[in-house]
N, C-alpha and C positions, 0 to 999 in steps of 0.2 A: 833821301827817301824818308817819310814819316808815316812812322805806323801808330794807324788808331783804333784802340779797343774800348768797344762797346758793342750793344746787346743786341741791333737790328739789323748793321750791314756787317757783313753780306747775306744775300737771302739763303734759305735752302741748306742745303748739305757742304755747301761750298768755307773752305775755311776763310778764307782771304780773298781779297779783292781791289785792286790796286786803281785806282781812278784817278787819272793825271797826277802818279807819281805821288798818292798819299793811297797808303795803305790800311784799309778798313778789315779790321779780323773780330773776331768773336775770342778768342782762344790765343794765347801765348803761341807765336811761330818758334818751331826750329832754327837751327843755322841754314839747313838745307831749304827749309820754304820760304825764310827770306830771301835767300840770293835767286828762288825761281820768283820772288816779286821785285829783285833786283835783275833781274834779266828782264821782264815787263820793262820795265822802268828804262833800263837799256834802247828797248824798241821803241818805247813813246818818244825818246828824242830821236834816234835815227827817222822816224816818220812823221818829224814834226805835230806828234800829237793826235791831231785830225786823222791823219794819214793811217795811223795804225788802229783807230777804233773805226775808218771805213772799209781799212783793208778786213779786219777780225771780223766786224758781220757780215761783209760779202762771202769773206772766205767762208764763214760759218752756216751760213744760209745753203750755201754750193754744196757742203760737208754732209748737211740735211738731206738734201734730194736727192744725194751719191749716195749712203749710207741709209736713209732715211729709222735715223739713229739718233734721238738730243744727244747720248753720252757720248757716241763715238766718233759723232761731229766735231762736237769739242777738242776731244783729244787728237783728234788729226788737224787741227787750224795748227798751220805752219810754227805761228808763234808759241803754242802750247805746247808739241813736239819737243822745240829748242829748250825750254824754259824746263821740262818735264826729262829732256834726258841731259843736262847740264847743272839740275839745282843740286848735287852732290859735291862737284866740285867748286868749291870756293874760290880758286884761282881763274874760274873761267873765264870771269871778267878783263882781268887783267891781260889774257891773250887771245880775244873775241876781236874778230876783225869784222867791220860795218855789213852790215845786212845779212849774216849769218845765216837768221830766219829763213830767208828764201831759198837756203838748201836742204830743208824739213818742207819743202812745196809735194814733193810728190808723195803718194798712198800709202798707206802703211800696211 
């Protein structure tokens, strides 16, 4: 994973933003928000890429008219959940078994 600082991306209030496994920040990460953009990075290859930026706007879009919330959409798309209650633990990698994500599927 490579992380890139500079002045434009990511937009908004968002510190980080991990786009096919390069990490685009404004601001020096922690230990803890790297490993939630190492857990990104985790799911862009279990979904081959594609798969995980079709799955995040559908799922996000759905999160929208359920919620009809942008923030709270967000925070409930499966993969934000895992990334959001896992970026503490720094071992979590190492004992994440393949598609994880999917058990942060239901509501908060």
């Amino acid at each position: 994973m490579i992380t890139i600082k500079n002045r434009f991306i990511p937009f908004g209030t968002y510190k980080a933003i991990n786009l096919f496994g390069l990490v685009f920040t404004k601001f020096p990460l922690s230990h803890s928000e790297l490993n939630h953009e190492k857990i990104h990075s985790r799911q862009l290859v279990e979904l081959l890429v594609i798969g995980f930026y079709l799955w995040y706007v559908v799922e996000w879009l759905i999160r929208i008219i359920q919620f009809k919330n942008l923030k709270r959409a967000y925070f409930n798309i499966c993969f934000e959940r895992e990334a959001y209650a896992n970026e503490a633990n720094l071992n979590y990698l190492k004992h994440r078994k393949w598609y994880s994500s999917f058990r942060y599927l239901k509501n908060k």
